[in-house]
ZAMARGU-4260 file (C-alpha; in steps of 0.2 Angstrom, whole numbers, plus 5000, padded with zeros to 4 digits):
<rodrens>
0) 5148/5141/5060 | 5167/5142/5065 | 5173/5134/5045 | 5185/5122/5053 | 5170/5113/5060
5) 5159/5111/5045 | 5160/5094/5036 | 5164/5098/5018 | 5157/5090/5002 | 5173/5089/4993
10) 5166/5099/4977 | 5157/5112/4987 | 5166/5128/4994 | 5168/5130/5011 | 5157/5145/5014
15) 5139/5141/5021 | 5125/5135/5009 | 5112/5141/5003 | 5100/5127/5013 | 5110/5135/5028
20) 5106/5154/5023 | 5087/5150/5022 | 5088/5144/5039 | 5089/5162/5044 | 5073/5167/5034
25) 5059/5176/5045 | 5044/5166/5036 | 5041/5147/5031 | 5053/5140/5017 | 5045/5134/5004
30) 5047/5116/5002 | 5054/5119/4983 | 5066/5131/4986 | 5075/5115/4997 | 5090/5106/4989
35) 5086/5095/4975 | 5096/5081/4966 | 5111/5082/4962 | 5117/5066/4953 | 5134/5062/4948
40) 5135/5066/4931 | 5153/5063/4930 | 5170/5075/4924 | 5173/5073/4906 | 5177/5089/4896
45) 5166/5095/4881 | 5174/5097/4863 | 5175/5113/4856 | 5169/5107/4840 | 5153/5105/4846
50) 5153/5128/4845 | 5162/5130/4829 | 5160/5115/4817 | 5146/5119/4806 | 5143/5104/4803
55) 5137/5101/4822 | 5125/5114/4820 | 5119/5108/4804 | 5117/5092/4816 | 5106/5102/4828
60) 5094/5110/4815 | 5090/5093/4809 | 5090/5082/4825 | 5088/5096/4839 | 5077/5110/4835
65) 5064/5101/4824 | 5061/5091/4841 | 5060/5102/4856 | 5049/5111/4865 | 5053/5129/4863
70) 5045/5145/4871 | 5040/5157/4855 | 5029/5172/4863 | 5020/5178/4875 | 4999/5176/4874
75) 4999/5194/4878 | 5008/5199/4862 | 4992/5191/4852 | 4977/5192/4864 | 4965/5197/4847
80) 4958/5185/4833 | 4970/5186/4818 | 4984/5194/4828 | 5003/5187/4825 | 5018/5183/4830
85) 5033/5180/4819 | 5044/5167/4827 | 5061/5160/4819 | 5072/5146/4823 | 5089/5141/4815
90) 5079/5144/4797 | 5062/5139/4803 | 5050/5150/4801 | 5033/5151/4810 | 5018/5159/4811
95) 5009/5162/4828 | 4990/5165/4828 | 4976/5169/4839 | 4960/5161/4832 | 4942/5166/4833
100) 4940/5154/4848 | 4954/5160/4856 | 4963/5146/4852 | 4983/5147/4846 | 4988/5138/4831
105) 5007/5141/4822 | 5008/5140/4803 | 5023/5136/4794 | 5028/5154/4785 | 5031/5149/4768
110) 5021/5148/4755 | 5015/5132/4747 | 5018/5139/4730 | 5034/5146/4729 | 5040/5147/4746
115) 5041/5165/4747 | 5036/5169/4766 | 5020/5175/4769 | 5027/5187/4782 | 5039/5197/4789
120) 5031/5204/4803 | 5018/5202/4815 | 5002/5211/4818 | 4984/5208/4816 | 4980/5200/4799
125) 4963/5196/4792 | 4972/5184/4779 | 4988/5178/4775 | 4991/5182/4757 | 5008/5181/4749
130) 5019/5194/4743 | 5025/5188/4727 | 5010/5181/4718 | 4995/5185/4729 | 4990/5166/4733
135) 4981/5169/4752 | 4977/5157/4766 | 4965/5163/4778 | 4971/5165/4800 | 4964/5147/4802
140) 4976/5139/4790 | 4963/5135/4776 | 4966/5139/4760 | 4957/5156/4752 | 4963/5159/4733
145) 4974/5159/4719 | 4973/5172/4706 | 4980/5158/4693 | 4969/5144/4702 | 4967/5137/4682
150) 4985/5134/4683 | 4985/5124/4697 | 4975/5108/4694 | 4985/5099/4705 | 4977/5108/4719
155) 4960/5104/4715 | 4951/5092/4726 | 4965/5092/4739 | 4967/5101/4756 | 4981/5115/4752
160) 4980/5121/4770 | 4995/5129/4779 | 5006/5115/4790 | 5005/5117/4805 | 5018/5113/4822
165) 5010/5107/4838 | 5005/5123/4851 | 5003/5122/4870 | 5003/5135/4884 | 5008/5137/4900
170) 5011/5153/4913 | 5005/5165/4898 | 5020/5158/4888 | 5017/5148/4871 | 5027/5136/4866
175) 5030/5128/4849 | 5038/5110/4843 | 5040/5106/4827 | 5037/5086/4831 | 5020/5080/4828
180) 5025/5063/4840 | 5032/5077/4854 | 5026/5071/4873 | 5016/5083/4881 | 5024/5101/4886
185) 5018/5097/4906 | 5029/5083/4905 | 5044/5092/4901 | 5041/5107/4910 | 5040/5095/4924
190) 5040/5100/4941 | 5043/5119/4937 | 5025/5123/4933 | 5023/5118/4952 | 5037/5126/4959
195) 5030/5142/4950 | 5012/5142/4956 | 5014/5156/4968 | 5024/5168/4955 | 5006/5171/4943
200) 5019/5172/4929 | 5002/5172/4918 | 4996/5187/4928 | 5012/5197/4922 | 5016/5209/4907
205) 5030/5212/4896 | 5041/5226/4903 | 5055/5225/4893 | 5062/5213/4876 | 5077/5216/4872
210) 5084/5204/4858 | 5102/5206/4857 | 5113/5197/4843 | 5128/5188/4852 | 5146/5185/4843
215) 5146/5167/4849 | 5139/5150/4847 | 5122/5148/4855 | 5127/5137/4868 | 5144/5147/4873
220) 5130/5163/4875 | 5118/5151/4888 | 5131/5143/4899 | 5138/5163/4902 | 5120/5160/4913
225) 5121/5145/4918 | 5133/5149/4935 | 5136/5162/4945 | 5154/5160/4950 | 5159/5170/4935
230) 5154/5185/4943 | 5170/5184/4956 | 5180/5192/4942 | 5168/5195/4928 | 5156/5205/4939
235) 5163/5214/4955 | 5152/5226/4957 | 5138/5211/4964 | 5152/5203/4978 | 5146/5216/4992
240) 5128/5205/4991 | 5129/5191/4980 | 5135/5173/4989 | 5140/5167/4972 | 5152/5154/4973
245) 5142/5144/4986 | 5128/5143/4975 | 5114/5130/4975 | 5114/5118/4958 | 5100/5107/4956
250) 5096/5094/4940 | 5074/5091/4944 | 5074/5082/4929 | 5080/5076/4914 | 5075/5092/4905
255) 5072/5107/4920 | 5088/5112/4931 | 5090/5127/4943 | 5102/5138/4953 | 5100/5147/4968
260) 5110/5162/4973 | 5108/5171/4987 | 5106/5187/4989 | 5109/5203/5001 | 5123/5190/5006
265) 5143/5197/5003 | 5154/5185/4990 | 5164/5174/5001 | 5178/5182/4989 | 5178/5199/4996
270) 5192/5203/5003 | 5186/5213/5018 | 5172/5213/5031 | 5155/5221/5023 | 5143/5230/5033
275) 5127/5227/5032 | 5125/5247/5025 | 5136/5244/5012 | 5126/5228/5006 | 5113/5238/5003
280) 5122/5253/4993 | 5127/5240/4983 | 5112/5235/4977 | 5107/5252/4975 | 5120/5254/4965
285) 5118/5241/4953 | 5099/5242/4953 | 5091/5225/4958 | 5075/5219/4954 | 5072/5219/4972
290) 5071/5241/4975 | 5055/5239/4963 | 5057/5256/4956 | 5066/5262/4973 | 5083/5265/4967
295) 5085/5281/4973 | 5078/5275/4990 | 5090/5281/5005 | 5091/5266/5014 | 5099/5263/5029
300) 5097/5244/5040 | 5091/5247/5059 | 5105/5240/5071 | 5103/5221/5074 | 5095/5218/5058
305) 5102/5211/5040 | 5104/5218/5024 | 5097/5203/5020 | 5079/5204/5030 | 5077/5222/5028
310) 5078/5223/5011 | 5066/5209/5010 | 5054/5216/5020 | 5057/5234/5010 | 5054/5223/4995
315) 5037/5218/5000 | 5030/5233/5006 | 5038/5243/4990 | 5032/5231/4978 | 5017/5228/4984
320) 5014/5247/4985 | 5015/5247/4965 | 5006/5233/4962 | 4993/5232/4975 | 4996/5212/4979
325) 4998/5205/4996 | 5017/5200/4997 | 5017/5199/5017 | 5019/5180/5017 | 5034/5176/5005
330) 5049/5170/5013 | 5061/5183/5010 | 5071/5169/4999 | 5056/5174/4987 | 5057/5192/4987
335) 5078/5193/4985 | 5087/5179/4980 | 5091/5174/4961 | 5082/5159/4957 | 5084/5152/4941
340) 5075/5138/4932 | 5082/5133/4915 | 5072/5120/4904 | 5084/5111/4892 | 5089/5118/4878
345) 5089/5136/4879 | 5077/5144/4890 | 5077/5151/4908 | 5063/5159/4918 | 5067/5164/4935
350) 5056/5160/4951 | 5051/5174/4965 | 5039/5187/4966 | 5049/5202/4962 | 5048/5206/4945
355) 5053/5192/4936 | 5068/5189/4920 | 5067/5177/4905 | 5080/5171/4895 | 5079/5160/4877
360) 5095/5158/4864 | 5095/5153/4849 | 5104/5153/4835 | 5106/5167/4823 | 5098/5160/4808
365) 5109/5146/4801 | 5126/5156/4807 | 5135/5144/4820 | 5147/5158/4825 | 5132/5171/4831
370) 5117/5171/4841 | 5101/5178/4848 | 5099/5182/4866 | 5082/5186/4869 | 5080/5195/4887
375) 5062/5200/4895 | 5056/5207/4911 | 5040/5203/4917 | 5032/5214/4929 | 5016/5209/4940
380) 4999/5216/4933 | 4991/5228/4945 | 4979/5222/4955 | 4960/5226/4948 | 4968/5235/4935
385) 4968/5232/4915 | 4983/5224/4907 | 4997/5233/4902 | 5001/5232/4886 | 5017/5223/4883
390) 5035/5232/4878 | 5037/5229/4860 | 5054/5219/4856 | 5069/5232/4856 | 5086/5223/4844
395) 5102/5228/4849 | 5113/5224/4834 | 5130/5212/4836 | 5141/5228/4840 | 5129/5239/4848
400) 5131/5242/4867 | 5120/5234/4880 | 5125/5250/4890 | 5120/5263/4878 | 5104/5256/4872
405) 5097/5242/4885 | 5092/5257/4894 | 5081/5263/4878 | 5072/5247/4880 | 5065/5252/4900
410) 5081/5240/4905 | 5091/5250/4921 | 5107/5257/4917 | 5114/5245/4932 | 5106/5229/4924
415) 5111/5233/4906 | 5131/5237/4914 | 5128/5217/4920 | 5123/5210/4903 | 5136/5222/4895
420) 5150/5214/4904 | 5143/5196/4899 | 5142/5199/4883 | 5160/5207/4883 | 5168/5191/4886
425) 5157/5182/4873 | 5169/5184/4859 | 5184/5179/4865 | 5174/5165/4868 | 5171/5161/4854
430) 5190/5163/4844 | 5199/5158/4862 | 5192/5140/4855 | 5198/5142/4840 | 5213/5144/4847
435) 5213/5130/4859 | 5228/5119/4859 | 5218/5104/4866 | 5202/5106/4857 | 5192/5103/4875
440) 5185/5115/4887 | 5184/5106/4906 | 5169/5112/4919 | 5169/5110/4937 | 5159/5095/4942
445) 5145/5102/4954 | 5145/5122/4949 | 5146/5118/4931 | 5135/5101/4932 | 5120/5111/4924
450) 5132/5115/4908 | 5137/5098/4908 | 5120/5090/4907 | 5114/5102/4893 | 5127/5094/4883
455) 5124/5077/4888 | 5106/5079/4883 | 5112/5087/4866 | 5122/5072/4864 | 5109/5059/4866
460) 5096/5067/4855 | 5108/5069/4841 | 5111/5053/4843 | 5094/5046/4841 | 5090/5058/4826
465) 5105/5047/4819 | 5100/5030/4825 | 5085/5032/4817 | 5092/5039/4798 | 5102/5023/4797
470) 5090/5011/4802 | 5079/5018/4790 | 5091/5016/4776
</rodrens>
């Protein structure tokens, strides 16, 4: 479409949508993957205060965390009866267990005696009995002994089970939340878990966990994921097939938001015409989820086809050759593009049928200044074959290289150069709002809406947690 013919939405860049790029897909378009709302959410700026004042995060470890949803681990990483799971939130710690019914229940890790955690680790434990002075629990939470139980009269005739916070599941995933009241998970995952039927992310395996300690504020480390227009200068090495700045940005509900970015599309920033050869090096180059374990493919487009279609269809055939399932209906939206959902606060799963990323922050212990990245893959299971076992959790320390050892944890050396470069701007980040001389940082208002709104939420739960600490004074 000649651009001086298109009728522009003023906070949209003039290059074609996304809606307009799936017009040219060679299957049916999902009726998800169609813009969504996009609600006028407004321009105001967001205080940097709300990343380096610890009283704020002392603010959100009382107000926010205890009252989330919050994705803790895989049900793969505890398929057995005792098996665990360590999981640690902003001081919180819990206790992840697979119960003889195959139930999941999560324990407070802390003992009722002295508070001394129960564990440090996970594994498969027959008990849970403490460290210091050998008072045990057994996997379901009950009470099993006390080597001084004479000493202890208090105890007697009382239940001295292990608390416990609220457990639910969904796509494989199991989530935690702290608040007995909370409404149900579906409700907030709301209409994701639709969106995602066709993407079996509860027939996948772990491929790779990387956990990566980040030099900023949790937040600061999220909205670095949150956009894709950063990559114009941040990322260069995508603009051959990433159409980044026209990105799709949708708000679904009050807590899921998404963005859509096509792919096997040039930047409408590169400076020069890109042919559609060169699209595909490209990605060869960087080594997208889409080559499926190709990367050393040589690929060439036949005349009169796009980048675009052509490494869709070589992304069905490829990846259906190494994991057996049928990918000859997917719209090649589904087998290319980066689709990212986010559910509010701090967790990302992408959409599509390639293999699939997962992002969760949090922060790093009580340490405002510092952060936990969390980064899995999650790979389809083979058809009729037995379930991998998953990737155990590979740290990268705060000034360790994702270059030099993403690649250790089964990351590709092009993925790991991607996440390197994020996490290179993190800390300046972080001190450049120290050193701001107005003390606000302002986003754009459509391609940064889905920053906007996390705050906005924030805002508003702190907010009640306070309403109600006064009124019950």
């Amino acid at each position: 479409m000649n651009v001086e013919a298109r009728s522009f939405r003023p906070d949209r860049h003039p290059a074609e949508t996304y809606e307009e790029i799936l017009e040219r897909d060679t299957r049916p378009i999902p009726e998800h993957l169609r813009e969504g709302p996009v609600p006028d959410i407004g321009t105001d700026g967001v205080d940097v205060q709300r990343y380096l004042d610890p009283a704020f995060a002392r603010a959100e470890e009382k107000y926010l965390w205890p009252r989330i949803w919050q994705m803790a681990c895989r049900e793969e990483e505890i398929p057995n009866a005792g098996d665990t799971y360590v999981y640690e939130i902003a001081g919180k710690s819990f206790l992840i267990v697979r119960q003889d019914d195959g139930a999941i229940r999560a324990f407070y890790n802390s003992c009722l005696h002295r508070g001394r955690k129960l564990a440090t680790f996970g594994g498969c434990k027959n008990e849970f009995r403490c460290p210091y002075h050998g008072i045990a629990w057994n996997t379901d939470g009950s009470f099993k002994d006390n080597p001084i139980s004479w000493d202890f009269p208090q105890w007697q005739d009382r239940d001295v089970s292990l608390p416990q916070a609220k457990i639910e599941t969904w796509g494989g995933y199991v989530f935690l939340n702290m608040d007995k009241d909370a409404a149900p998970l579906a409700s907030v995952l709301s209409p994701m878990p639709e969106h995602f039927e066709g993407y079996a992310h509860d027939d996948r395996y772990i491929h790779f966990h990387v956990q990566k300690i980040v030099p900023c504020n949790w937040k600061a480390a999220a909205e670095a994921f949150m956009e894709s227009h950063h990559a114009i200068t941040t990322h260069p090495q995508l603009l051959p097939y990433l159409a980044d700045v026209n990105s799709q940005y949708d708000i679904l509900s009050e807590h899921v938001t998404r963005q859509f970015s096509a792919q096997m599309v040039p930047s409408p920033y590169m400076d020069r015409e890109v042919s559609q050869d060169e699209v595909v090096q490209a990605v060869l180059g960087v080594g997208s989820r889409s080559l499926a374990g190709k990367a050393d493919a040589a690929l060439s487009v036949p005349d009169g086809e796009t980048a675009r279609t052509f490494m869709a269809e070589f992304t069905r055939k490829s990846l259906g050759g190494e994991d057996g399932h049928d990918y000859s209906a997917a719209s090649d939206a589904e087998m290319v593009d980066a689709l990212l959902y986010n559910v509010w606060p701090h967790m990302s799963f992408w959409a599509g049928h390639m293999p699939n990323l997962v992002y969760r922050w949090r922060p790093n212990g009580h340490d405002h200044t510092t952060s936990i990245m969390d980064i899995y893959m999650l790979k389809r299971v083979p058809k009729g074959q037995p379930r991998p076992k998953p990737a155990r959790v590979f740290e990268i320390g705060l000034d360790e290289s994702m270059v030099e050892y993403g690649p250790k944890a089964g990351m590709s050396a092009g993925l790991a150069a991607v996440f390197e470069q994020d996490m290179a701007n993190l800390p300046h980040v972080q001190t450049g709002m120290e050193a701001s001389g107005t003390g606000v940082c302002h986003l754009g208002r459509y391609s940064e809406l889905r920053i906007r709104k996390m705050h906005q939420m924030i805002d508003a739960m702190l907010a009640e947690g306070r309403a109600k600490d006064a009124a019950a004074v």
